[in-house]
PyMOL commands that place a pseudoatom at each C-alpha (Angstrom):
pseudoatom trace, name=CA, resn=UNK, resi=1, chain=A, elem=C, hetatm=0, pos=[15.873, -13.715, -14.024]
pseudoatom trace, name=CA, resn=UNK, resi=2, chain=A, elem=C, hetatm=0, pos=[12.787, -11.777, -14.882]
pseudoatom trace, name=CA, resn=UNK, resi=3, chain=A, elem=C, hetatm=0, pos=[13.184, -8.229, -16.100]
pseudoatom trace, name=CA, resn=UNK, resi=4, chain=A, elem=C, hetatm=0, pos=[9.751, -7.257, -16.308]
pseudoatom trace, name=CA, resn=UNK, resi=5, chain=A, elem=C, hetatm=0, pos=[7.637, -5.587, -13.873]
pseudoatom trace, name=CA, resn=UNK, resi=6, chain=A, elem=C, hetatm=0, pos=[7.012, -7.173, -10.566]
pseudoatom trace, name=CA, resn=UNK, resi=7, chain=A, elem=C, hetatm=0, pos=[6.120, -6.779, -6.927]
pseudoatom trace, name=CA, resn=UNK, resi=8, chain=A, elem=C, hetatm=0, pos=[7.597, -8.631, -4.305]
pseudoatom trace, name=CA, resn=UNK, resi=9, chain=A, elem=C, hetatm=0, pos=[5.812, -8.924, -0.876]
pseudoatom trace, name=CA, resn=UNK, resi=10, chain=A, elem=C, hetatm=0, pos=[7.479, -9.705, 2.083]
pseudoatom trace, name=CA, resn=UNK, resi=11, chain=A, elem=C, hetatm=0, pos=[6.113, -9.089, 5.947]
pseudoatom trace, name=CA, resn=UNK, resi=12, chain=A, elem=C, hetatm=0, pos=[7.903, -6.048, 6.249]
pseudoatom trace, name=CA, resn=UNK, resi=13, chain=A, elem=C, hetatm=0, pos=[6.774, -3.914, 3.202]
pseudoatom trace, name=CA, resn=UNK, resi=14, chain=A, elem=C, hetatm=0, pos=[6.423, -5.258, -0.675]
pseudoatom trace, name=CA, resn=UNK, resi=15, chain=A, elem=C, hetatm=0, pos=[9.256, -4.618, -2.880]
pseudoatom trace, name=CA, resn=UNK, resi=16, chain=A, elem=C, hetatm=0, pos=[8.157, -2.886, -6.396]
pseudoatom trace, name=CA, resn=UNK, resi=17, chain=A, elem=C, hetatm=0, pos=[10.883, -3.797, -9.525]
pseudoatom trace, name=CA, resn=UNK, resi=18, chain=A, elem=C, hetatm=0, pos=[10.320, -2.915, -13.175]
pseudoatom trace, name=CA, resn=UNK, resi=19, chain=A, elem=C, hetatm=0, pos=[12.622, -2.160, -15.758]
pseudoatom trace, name=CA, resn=UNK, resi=20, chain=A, elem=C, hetatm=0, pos=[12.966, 1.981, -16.584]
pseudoatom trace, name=CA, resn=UNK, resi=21, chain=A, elem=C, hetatm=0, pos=[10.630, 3.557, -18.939]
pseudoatom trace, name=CA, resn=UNK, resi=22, chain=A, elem=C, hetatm=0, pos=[11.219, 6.845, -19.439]
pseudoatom trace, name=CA, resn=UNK, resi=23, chain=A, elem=C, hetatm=0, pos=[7.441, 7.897, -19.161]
pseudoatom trace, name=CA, resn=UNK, resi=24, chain=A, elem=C, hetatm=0, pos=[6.527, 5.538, -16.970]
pseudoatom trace, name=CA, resn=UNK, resi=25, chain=A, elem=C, hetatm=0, pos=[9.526, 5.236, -14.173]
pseudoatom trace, name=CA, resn=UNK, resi=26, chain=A, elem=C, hetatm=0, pos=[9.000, 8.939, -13.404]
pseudoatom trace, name=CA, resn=UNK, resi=27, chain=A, elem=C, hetatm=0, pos=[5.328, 8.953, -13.238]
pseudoatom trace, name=CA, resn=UNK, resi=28, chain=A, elem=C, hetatm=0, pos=[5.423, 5.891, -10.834]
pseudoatom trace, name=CA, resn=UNK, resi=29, chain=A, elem=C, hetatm=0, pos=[8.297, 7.589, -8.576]
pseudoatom trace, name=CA, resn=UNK, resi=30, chain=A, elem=C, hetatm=0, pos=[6.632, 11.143, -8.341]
pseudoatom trace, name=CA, resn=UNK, resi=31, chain=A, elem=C, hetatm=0, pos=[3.282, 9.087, -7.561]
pseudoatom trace, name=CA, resn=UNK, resi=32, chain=A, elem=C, hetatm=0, pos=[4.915, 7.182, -4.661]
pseudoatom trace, name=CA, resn=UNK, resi=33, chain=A, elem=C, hetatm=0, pos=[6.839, 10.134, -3.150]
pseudoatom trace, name=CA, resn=UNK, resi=34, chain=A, elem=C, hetatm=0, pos=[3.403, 12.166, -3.658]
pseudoatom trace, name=CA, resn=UNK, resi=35, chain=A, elem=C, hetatm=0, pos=[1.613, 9.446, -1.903]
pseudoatom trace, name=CA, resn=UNK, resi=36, chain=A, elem=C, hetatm=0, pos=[3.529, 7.625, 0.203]
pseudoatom trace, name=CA, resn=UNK, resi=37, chain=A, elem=C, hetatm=0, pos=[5.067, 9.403, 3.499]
pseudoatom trace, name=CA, resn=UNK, resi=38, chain=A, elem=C, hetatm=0, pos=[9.533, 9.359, 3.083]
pseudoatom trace, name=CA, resn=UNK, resi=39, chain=A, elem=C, hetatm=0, pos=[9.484, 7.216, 6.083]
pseudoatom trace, name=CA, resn=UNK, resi=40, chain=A, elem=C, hetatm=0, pos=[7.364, 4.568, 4.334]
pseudoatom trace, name=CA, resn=UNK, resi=41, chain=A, elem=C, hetatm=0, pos=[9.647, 4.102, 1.458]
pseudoatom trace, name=CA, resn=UNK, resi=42, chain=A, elem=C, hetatm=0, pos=[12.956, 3.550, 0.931]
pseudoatom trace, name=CA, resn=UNK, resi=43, chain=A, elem=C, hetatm=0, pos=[14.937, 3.567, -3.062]
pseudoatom trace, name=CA, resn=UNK, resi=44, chain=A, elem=C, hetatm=0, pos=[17.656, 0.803, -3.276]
pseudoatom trace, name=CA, resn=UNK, resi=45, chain=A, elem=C, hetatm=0, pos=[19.967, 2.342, -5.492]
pseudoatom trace, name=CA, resn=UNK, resi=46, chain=A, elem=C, hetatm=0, pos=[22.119, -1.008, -6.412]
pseudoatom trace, name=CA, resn=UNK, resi=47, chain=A, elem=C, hetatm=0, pos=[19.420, -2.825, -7.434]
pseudoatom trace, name=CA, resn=UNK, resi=48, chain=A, elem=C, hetatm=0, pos=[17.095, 0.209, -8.892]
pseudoatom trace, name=CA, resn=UNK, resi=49, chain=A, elem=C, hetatm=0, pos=[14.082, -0.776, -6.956]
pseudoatom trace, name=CA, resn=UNK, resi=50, chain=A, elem=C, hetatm=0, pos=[12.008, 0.590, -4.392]
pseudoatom trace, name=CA, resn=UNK, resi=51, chain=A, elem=C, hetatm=0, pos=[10.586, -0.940, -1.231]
pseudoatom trace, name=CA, resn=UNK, resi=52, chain=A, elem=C, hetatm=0, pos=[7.315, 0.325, 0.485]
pseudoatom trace, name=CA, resn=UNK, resi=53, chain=A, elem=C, hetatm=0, pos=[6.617, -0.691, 4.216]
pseudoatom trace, name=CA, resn=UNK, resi=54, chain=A, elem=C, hetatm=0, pos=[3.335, -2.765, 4.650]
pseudoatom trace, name=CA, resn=UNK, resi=55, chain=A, elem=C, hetatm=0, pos=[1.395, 0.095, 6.332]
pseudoatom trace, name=CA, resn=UNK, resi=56, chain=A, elem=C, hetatm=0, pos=[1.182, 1.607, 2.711]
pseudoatom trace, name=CA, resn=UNK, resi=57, chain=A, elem=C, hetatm=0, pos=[1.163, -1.298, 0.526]
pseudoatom trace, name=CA, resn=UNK, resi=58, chain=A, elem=C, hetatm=0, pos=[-2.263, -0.987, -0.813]
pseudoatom trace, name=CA, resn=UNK, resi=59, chain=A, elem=C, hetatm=0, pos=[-1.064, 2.377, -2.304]
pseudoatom trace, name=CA, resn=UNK, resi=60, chain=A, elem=C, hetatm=0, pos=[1.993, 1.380, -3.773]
pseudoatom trace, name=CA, resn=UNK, resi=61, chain=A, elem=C, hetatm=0, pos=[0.202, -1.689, -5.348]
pseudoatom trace, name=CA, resn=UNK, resi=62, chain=A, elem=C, hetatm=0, pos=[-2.378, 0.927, -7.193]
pseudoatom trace, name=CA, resn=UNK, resi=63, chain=A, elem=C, hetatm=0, pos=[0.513, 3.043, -8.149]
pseudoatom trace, name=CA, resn=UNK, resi=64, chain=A, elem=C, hetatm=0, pos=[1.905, 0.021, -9.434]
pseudoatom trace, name=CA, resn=UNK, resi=65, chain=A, elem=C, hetatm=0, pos=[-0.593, -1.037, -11.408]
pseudoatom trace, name=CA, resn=UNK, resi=66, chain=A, elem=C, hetatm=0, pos=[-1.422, 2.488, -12.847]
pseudoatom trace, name=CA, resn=UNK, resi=67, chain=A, elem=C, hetatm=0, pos=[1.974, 2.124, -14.650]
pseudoatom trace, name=CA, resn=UNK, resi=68, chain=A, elem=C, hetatm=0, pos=[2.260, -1.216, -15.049]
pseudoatom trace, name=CA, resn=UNK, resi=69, chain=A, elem=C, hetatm=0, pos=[-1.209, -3.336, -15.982]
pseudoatom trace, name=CA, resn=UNK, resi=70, chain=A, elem=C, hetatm=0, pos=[0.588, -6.630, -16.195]
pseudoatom trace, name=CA, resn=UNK, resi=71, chain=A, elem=C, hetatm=0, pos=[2.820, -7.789, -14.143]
pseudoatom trace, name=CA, resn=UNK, resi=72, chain=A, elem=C, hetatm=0, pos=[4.255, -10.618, -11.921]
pseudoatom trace, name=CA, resn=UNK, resi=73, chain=A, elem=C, hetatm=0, pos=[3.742, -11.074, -7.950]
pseudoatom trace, name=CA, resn=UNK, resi=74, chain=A, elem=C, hetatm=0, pos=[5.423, -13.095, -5.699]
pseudoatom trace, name=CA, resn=UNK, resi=75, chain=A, elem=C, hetatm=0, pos=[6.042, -14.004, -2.085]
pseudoatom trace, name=CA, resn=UNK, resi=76, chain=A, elem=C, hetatm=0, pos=[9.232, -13.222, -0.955]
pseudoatom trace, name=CA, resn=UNK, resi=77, chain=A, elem=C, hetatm=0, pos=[12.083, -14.999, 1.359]
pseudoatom trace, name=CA, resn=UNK, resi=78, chain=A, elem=C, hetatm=0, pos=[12.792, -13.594, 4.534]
pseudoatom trace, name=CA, resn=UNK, resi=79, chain=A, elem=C, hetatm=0, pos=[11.762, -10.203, 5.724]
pseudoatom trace, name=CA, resn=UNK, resi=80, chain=A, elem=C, hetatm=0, pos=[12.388, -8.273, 2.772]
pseudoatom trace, name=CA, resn=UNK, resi=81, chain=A, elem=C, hetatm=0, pos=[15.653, -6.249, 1.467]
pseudoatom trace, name=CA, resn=UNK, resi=82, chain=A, elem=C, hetatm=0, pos=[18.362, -6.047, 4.210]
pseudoatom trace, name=CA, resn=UNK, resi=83, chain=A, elem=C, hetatm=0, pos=[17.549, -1.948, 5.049]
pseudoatom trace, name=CA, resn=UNK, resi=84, chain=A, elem=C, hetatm=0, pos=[14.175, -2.004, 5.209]
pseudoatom trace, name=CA, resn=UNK, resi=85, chain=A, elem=C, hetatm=0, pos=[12.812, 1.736, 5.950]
pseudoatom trace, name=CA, resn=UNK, resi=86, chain=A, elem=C, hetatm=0, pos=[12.216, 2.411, 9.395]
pseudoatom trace, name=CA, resn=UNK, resi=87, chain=A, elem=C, hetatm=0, pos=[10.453, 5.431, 11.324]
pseudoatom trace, name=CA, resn=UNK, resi=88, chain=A, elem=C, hetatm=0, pos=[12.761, 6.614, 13.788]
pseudoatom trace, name=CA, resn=UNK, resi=89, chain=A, elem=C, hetatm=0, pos=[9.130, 6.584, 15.706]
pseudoatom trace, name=CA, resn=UNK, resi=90, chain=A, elem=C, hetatm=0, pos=[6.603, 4.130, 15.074]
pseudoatom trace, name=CA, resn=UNK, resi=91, chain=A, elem=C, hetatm=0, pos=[3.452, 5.543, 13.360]
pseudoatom trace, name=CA, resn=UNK, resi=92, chain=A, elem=C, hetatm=0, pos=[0.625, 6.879, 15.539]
pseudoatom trace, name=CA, resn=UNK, resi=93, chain=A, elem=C, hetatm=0, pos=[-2.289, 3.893, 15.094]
pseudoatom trace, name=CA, resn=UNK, resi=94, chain=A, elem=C, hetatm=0, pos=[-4.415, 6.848, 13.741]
pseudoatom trace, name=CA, resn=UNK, resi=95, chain=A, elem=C, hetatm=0, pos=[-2.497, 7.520, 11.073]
pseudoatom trace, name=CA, resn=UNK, resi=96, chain=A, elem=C, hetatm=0, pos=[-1.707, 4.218, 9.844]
pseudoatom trace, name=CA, resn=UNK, resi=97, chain=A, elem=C, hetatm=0, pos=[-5.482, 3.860, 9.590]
pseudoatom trace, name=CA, resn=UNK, resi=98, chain=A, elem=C, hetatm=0, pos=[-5.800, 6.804, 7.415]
pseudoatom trace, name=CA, resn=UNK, resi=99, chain=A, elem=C, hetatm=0, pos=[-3.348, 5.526, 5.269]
pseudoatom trace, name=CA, resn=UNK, resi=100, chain=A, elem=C, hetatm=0, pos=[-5.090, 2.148, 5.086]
pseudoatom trace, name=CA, resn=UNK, resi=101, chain=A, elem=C, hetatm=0, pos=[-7.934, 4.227, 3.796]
pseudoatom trace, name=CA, resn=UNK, resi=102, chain=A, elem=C, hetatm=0, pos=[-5.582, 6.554, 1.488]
pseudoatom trace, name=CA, resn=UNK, resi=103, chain=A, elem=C, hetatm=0, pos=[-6.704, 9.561, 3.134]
pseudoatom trace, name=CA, resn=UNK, resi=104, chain=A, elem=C, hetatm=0, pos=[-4.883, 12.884, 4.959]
pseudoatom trace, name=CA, resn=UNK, resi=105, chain=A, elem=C, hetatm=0, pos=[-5.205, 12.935, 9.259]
pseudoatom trace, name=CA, resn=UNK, resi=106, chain=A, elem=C, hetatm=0, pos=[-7.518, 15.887, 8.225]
pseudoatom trace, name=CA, resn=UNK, resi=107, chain=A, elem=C, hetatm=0, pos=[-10.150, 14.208, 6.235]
pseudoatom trace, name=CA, resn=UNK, resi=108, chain=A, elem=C, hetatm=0, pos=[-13.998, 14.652, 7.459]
pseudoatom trace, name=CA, resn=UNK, resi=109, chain=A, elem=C, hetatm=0, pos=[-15.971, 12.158, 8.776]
pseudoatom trace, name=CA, resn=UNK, resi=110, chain=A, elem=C, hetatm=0, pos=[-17.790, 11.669, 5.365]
pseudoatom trace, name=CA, resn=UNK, resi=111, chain=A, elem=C, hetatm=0, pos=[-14.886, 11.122, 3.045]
pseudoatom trace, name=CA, resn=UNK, resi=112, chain=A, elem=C, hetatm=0, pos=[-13.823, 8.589, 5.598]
pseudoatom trace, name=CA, resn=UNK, resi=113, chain=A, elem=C, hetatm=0, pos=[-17.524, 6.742, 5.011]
pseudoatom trace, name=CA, resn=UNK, resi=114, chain=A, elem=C, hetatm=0, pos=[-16.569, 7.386, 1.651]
pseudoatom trace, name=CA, resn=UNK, resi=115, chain=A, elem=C, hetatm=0, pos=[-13.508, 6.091, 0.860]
pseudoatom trace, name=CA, resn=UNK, resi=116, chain=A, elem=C, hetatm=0, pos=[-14.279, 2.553, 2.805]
pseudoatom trace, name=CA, resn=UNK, resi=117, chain=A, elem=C, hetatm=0, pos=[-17.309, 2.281, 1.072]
pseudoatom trace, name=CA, resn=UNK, resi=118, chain=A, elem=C, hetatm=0, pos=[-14.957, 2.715, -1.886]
pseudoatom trace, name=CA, resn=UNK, resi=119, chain=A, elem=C, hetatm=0, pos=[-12.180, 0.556, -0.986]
pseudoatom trace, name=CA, resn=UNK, resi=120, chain=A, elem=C, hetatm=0, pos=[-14.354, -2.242, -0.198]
pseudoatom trace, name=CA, resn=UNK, resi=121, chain=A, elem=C, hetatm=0, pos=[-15.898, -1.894, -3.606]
pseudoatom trace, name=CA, resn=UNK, resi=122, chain=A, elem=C, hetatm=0, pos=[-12.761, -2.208, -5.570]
pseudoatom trace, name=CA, resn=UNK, resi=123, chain=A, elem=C, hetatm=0, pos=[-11.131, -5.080, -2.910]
pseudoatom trace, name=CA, resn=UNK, resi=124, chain=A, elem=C, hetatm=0, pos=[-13.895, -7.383, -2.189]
pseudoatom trace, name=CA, resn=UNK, resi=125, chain=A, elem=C, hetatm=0, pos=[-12.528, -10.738, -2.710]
pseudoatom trace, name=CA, resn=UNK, resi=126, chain=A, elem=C, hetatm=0, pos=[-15.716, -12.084, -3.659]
pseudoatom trace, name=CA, resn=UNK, resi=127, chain=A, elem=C, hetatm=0, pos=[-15.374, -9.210, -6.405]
pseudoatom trace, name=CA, resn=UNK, resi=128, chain=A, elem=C, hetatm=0, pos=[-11.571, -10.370, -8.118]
pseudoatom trace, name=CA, resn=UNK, resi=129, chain=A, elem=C, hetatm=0, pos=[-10.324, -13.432, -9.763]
pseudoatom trace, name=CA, resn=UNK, resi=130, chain=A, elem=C, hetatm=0, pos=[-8.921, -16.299, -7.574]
pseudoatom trace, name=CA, resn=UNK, resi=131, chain=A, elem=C, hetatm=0, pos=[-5.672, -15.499, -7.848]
pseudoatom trace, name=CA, resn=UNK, resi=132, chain=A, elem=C, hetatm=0, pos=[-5.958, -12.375, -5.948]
pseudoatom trace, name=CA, resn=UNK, resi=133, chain=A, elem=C, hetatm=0, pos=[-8.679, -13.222, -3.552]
pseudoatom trace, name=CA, resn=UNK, resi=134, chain=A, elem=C, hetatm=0, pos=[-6.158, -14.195, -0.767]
pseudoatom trace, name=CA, resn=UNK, resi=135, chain=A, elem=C, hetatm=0, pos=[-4.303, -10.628, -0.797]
pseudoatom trace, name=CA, resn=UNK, resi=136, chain=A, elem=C, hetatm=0, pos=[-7.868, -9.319, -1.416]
pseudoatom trace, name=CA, resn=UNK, resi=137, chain=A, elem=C, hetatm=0, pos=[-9.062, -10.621, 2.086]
pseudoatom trace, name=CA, resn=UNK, resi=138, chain=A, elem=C, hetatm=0, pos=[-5.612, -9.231, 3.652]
pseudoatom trace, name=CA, resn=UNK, resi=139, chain=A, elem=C, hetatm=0, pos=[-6.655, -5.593, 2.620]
pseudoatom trace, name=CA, resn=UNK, resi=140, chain=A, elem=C, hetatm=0, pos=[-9.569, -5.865, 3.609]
pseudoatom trace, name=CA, resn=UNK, resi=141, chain=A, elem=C, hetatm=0, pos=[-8.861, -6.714, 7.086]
pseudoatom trace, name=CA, resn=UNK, resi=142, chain=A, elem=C, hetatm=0, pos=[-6.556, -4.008, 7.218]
pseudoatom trace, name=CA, resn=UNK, resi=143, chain=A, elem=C, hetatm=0, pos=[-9.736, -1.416, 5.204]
pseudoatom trace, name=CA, resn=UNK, resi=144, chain=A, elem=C, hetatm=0, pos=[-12.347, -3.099, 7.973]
pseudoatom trace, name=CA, resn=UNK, resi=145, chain=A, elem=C, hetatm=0, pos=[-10.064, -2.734, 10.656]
pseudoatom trace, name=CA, resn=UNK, resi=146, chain=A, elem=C, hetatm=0, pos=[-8.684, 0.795, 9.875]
pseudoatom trace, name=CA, resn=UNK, resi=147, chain=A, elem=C, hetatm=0, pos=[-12.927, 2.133, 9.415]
pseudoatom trace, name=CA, resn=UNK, resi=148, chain=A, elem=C, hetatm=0, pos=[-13.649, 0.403, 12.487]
pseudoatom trace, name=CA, resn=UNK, resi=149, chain=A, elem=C, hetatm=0, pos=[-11.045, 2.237, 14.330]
pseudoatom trace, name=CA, resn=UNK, resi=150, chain=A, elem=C, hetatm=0, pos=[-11.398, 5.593, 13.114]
pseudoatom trace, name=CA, resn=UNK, resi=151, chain=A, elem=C, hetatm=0, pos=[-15.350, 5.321, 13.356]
pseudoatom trace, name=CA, resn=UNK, resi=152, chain=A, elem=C, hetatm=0, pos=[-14.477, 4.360, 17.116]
pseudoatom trace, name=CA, resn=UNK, resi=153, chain=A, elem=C, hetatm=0, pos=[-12.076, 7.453, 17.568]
pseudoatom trace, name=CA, resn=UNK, resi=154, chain=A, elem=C, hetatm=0, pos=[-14.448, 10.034, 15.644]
pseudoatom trace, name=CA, resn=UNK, resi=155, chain=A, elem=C, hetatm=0, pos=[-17.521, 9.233, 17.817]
pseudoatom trace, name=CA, resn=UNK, resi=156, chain=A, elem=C, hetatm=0, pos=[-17.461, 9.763, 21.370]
pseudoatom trace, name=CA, resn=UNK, resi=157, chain=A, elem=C, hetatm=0, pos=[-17.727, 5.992, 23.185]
pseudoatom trace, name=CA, resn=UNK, resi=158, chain=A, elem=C, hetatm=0, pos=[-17.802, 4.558, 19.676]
pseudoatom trace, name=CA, resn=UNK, resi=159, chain=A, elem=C, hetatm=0, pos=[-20.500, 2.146, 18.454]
for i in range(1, 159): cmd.bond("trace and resi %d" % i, "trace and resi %d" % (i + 1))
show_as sticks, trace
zoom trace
């Protein structure tokens, strides 16, 4: 079995595993509990890994990656660890939107411009390897879909 760091994506949420550092671990676990809302994560204590609900992969991924540079992906078998987290109350569609653009209910119309134009930037699949293209076009559904939406809600009749 691998040991090293890895993320595990399933359609329920992606599963983040890496073996503890003591710098590291700690700056990757205050990140996600910073970032991500409690009921979009969930620590599995018997198998020291943490698994993150699809609504908020995107973020876990770069939190991921901030700590770990290299590391392995994989699909995974079924839908994911056997308690996946759960909302007692499913999101608002508003918020998950935010989240797919890593910004607060409360952000102005402009950061919202902002941050799309900046998450398109940095998840363009036309802009990463080929490895990563097809995950690439995922978020950016989910980016083009979440802008769309909020553009929609923030101006009277929409576009």
């Amino acid at each position: 079995m691998n040991t090293g760091p890895r993320l595990t994506y399933y359609p329920l949420g992606v599963l983040l595993t890496a073996p503890y550092d003591a710098q590291l671990t700690p700056a990757m676990v205050g990140e996600l509990k910073r970032l991500i809302p409690q009921h979009g994560r969930r620590y599995l204590p018997d198998t020291r890994e943490w698994f993150i609900v699809t609504a908020y992969e995107v973020q876990a991924r770069a939190i991921f990656r901030s700590c770990w540079p290299h590391f392995a992906e994989d699909e995974g078998q079924g839908d994911g660890p056997s308690t996946p987290p759960r909302d007692p109350r499913p999101p608002l569609a508003v918020d998950r939107h935010y989240a797919a653009l890593h910004l607060l209910p409360s952000a102005p119309r402009e950061l919202i411009d902002s941050a799309y134009r900046t998450l398109v930037k940095l998840n363009h699949p036309d802009r990463l390897p080929v490895p990563e293209r097809e995950r690439a076009h995922r978020c950016m559904v989910a980016i083009n879909g979440a802008y769309e939406a909020l553009h929609a809600h923030a101006v009277p009749g929409g576009d």
